[in-house]
BALOBA-1460 file (C-alpha; in Angstrom, 3 decimals):
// residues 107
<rec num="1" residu="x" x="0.000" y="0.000" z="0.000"/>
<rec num="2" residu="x" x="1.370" y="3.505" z="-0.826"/>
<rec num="3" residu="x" x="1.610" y="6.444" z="1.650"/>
<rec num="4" residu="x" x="-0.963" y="8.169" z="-0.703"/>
<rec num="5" residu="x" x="-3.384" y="5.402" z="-0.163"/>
<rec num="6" residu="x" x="-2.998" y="4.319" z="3.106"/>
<rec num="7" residu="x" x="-3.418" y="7.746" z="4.133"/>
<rec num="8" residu="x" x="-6.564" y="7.733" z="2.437"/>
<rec num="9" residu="x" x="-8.070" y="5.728" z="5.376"/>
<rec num="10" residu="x" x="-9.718" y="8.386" z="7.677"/>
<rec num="11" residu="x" x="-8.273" y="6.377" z="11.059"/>
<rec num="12" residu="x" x="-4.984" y="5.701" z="9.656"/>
<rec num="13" residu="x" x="-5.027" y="9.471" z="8.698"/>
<rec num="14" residu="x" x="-4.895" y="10.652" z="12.535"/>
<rec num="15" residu="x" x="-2.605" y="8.003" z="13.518"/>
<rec num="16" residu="x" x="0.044" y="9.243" z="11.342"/>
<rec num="17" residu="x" x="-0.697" y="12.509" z="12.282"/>
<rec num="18" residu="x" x="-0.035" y="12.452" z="15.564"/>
<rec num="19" residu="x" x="3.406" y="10.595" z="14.549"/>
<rec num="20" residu="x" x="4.581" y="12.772" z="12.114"/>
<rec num="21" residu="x" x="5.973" y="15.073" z="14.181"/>
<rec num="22" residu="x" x="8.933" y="12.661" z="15.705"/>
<rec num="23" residu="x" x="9.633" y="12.397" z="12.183"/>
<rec num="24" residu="x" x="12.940" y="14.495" z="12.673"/>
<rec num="25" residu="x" x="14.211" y="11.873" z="14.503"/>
<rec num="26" residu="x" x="17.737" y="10.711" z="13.404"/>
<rec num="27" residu="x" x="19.673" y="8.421" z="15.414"/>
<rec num="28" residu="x" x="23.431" y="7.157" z="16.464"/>
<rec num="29" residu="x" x="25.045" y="5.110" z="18.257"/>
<rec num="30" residu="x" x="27.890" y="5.541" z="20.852"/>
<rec num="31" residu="x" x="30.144" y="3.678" z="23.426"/>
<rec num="32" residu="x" x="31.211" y="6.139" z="25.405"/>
<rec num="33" residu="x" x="33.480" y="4.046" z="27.970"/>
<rec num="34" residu="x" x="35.381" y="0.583" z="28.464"/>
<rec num="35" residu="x" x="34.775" y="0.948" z="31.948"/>
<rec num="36" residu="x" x="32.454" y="-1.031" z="34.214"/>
<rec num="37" residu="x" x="32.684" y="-1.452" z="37.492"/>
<rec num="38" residu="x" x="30.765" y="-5.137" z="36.976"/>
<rec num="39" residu="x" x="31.177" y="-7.937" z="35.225"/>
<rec num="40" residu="x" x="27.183" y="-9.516" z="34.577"/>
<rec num="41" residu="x" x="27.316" y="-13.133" z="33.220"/>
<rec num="42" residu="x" x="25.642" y="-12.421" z="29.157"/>
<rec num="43" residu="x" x="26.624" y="-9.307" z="29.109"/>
<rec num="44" residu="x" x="28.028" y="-8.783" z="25.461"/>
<rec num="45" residu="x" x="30.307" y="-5.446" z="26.105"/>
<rec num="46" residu="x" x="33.808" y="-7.736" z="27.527"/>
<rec num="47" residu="x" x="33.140" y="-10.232" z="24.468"/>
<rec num="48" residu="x" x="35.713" y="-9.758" z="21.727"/>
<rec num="49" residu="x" x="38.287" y="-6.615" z="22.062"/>
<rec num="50" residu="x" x="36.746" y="-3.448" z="21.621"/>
<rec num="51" residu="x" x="37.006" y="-3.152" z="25.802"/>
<rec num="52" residu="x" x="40.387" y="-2.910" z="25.186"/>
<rec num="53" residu="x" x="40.144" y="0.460" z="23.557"/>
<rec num="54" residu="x" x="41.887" y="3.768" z="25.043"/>
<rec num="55" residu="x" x="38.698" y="5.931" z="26.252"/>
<rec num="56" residu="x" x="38.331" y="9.385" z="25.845"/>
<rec num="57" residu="x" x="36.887" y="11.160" z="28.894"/>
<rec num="58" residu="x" x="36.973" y="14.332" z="27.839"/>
<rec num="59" residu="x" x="33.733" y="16.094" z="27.942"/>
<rec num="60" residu="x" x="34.938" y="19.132" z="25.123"/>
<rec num="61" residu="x" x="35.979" y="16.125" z="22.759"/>
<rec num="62" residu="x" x="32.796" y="14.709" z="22.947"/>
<rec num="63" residu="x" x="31.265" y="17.600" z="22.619"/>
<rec num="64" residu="x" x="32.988" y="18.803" z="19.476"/>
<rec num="65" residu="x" x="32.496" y="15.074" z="18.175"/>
<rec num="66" residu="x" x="28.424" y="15.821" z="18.761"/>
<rec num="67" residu="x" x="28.526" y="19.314" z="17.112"/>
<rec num="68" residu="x" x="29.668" y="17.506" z="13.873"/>
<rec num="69" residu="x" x="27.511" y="14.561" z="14.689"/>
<rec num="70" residu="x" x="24.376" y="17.162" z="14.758"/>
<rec num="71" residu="x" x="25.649" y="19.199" z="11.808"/>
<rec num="72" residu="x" x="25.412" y="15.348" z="9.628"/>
<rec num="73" residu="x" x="21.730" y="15.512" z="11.258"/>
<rec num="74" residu="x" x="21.942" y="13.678" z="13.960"/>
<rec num="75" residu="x" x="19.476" y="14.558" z="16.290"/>
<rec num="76" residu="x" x="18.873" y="11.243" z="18.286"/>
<rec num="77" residu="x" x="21.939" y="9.564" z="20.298"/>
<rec num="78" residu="x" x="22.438" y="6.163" z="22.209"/>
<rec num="79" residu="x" x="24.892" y="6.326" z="24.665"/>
<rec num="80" residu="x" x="26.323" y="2.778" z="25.505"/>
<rec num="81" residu="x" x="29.613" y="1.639" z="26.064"/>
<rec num="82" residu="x" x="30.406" y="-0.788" z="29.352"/>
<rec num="83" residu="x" x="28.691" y="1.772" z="31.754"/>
<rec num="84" residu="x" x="28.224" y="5.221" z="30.672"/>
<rec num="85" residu="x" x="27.064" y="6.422" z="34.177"/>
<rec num="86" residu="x" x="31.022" y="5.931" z="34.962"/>
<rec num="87" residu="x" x="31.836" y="9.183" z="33.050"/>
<rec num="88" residu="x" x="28.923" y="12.026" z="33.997"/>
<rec num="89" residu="x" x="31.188" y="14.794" z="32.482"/>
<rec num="90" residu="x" x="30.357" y="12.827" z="28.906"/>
<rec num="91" residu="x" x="27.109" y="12.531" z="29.421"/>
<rec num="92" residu="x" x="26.339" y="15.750" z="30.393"/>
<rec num="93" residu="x" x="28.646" y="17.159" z="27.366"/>
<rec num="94" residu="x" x="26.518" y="14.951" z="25.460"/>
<rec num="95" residu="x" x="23.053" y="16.106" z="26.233"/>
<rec num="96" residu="x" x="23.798" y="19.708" z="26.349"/>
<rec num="97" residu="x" x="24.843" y="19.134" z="22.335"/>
<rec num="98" residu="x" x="22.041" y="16.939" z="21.348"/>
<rec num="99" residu="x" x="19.505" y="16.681" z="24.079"/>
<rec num="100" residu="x" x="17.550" y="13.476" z="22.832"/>
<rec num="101" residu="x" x="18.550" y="10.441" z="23.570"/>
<rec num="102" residu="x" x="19.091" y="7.133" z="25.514"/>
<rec num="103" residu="x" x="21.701" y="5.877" z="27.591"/>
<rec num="104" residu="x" x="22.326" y="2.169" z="28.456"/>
<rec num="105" residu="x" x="23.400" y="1.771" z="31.804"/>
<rec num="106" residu="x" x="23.463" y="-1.508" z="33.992"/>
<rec num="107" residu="x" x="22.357" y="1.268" z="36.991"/>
């Protein structure tokens, strides 16, 4: 069924409607540490290597990184990463660029 049609349907009309407006939403992902002060059996961060990165902590990085991350239209960021809650500096350097978003945390 084509947009054209389906929005032909008077109920399906209003549902879209009242959807349309989180349209704008454009999301990315990010693993903002390696650090966790657990270590939960399943937990699919420690599998592999990329917890053996060098993290960058530093809020004005991330910040800058976001600026150009909103300028490609990003308007929608999930914060992962082993525990995020670790570095608050991020985070808050993080929502102060783009303010929508989610953050996994085992907290």
């Amino acid at each position: 069924m084509s947009l054209s049609a389906f929005l032909q349907v008077p109920e399906l009309q209003e549902r879209y409607n009242k959807l349309k407006k989180y349209f704008f939403l454009r999301e990315s992902a990010y693993d903002v540490t390696s650090t966790c002060q657990l270590r939960c059996d399943g937990c699919y961060y420690f599998e592999g290597d990329k917890h053996t990165v060098t993290d960058n902590k530093d809020p004005e990085a991330w910040r800058h990184l976001l600026q150009h991350e909103r300028e490609r239209g990003v308007t929608y960021v999930n914060l992962a990463g082993a525990e995020p809650s670790l570095v608050p500096g991020v985070l808050r350097a993080c929502y102060e660029t783009i303010p929508l978003g989610t953050i996994f945390t085992n907290g």
